[in-house]
C-alpha positions in Angstrom: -26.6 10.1 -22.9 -24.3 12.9 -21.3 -24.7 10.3 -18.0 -23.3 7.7 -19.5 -20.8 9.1 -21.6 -19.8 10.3 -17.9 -19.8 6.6 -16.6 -17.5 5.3 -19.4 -14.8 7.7 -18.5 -15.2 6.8 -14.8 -14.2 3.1 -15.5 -10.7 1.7 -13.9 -9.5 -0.7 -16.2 -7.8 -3.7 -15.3 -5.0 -5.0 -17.5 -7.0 -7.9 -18.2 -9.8 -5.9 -19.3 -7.4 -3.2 -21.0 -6.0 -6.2 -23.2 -9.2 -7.6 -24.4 -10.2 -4.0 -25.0 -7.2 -3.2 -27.3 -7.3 -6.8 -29.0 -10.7 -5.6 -31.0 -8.8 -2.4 -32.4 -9.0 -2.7 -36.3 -6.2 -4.4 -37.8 -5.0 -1.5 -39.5 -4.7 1.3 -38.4 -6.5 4.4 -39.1 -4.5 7.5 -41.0 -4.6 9.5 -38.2 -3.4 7.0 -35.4 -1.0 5.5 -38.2 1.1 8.9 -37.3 1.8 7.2 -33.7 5.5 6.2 -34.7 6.3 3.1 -32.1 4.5 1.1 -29.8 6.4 2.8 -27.1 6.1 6.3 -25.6 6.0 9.1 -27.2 5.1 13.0 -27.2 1.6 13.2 -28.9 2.6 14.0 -32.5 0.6 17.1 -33.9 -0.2 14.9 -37.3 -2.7 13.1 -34.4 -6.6 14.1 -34.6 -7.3 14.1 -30.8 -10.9 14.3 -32.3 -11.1 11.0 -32.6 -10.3 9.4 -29.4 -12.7 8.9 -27.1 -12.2 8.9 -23.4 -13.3 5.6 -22.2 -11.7 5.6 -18.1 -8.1 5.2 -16.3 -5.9 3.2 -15.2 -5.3 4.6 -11.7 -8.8 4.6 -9.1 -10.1 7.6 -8.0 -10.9 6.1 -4.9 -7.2 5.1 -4.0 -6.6 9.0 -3.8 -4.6 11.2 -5.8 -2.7 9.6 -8.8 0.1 11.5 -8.4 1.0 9.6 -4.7 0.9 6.6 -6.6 4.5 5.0 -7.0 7.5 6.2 -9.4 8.7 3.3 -10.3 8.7 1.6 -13.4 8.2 -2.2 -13.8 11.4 -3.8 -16.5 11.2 -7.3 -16.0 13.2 -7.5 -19.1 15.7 -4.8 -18.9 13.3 -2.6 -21.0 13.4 1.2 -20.3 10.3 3.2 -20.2 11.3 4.4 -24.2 11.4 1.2 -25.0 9.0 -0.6 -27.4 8.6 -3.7 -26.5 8.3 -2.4 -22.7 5.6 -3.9 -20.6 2.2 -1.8 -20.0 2.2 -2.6 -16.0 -1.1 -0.9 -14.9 -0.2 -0.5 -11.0 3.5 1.1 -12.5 4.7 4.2 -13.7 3.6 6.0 -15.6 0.3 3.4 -16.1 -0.8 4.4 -12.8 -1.3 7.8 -14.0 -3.0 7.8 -17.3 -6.2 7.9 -18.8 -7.2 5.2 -21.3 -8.5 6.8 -24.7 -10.1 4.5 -27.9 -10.5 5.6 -31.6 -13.6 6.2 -32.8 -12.6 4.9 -36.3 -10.1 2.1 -36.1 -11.0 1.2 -32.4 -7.0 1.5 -31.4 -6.7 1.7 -28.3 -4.0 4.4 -26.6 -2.6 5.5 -22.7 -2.0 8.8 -22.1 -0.6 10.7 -19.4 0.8 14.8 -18.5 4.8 14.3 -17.8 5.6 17.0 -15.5 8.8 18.6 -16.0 10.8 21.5 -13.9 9.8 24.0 -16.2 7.4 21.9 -18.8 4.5 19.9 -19.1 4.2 17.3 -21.6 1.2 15.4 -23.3 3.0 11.3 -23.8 0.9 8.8 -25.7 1.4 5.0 -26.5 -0.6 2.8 -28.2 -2.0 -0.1 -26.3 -0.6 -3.7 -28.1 -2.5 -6.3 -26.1 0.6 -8.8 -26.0 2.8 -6.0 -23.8 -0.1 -5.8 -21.1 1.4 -7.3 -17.8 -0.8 -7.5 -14.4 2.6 -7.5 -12.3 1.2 -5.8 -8.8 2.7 -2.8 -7.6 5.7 -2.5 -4.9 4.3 -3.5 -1.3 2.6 -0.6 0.3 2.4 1.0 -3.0 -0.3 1.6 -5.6 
């Protein structure tokens, strides 16, 4: 069992397959990952049961090397910002390319999460997974 709990948080998801996996979430929300205010980035709130999410893989591939040489820039189509909402969940972009994909064990919701390095700081960031926002726009050139 311990080997494949091992495999599932080896997977690299695709945004096609992240999508389908956050479309079977429960339609409601569970009371813990109710507390997860937006659909857009946010600092993990402490009202969250981190119990309950499961890792399940990443969005970045081990194999590519080291997630943190993977690009800094963000992917705004739409002239979101990376607080935004509505912004879109660009695997191959920052901060998708660093973050590890986690599901609910109850209610199946499905969140990204990712260590925001500051000067003096670090910082756990979470956002829920809305299947709609996922976009499969590639990387810059020579960037992954």
């Amino acid at each position: 069992m311990a080997e494949r709990t091992a495999m599932a948080e080896d997977r690299v998801w695709s945004a096609a397959a992240l999508r389908e996996l956050a479309a079977q979430a429960d339609a409601a929300a569970c009371d813990s990952c109710a507390t997860l205010r937006s659909t857009g980035w946010e600092s993990v709130p402490v009202s969250l049961d981190r119990a309950r999410l499961q890792a399940v893989g990443t969005l970045y591939d081990p194999a590519a090397g080291s997630p943190l040489e993977s690009t800094l820039e963000e992917y705004h189509p739409q002239r979101t910002r990376y607080w935004s909402a509505d912004a879109p969940i660009a695997t191959g972009w920052f901060p998708y390319n660093r973050c590890g994909v986690w599901r609910c064990r109850a209610c199946a919701t499905v969140v990204l999460r990712y260590a925001e390095h500051g000067g003096y700081f670090e910082e756990e960031r979470i956002r829920r997974v809305v299947p709609a926002l996922v976009d499969s726009a590639a990387p810059p050139p020579g960037k992954t």
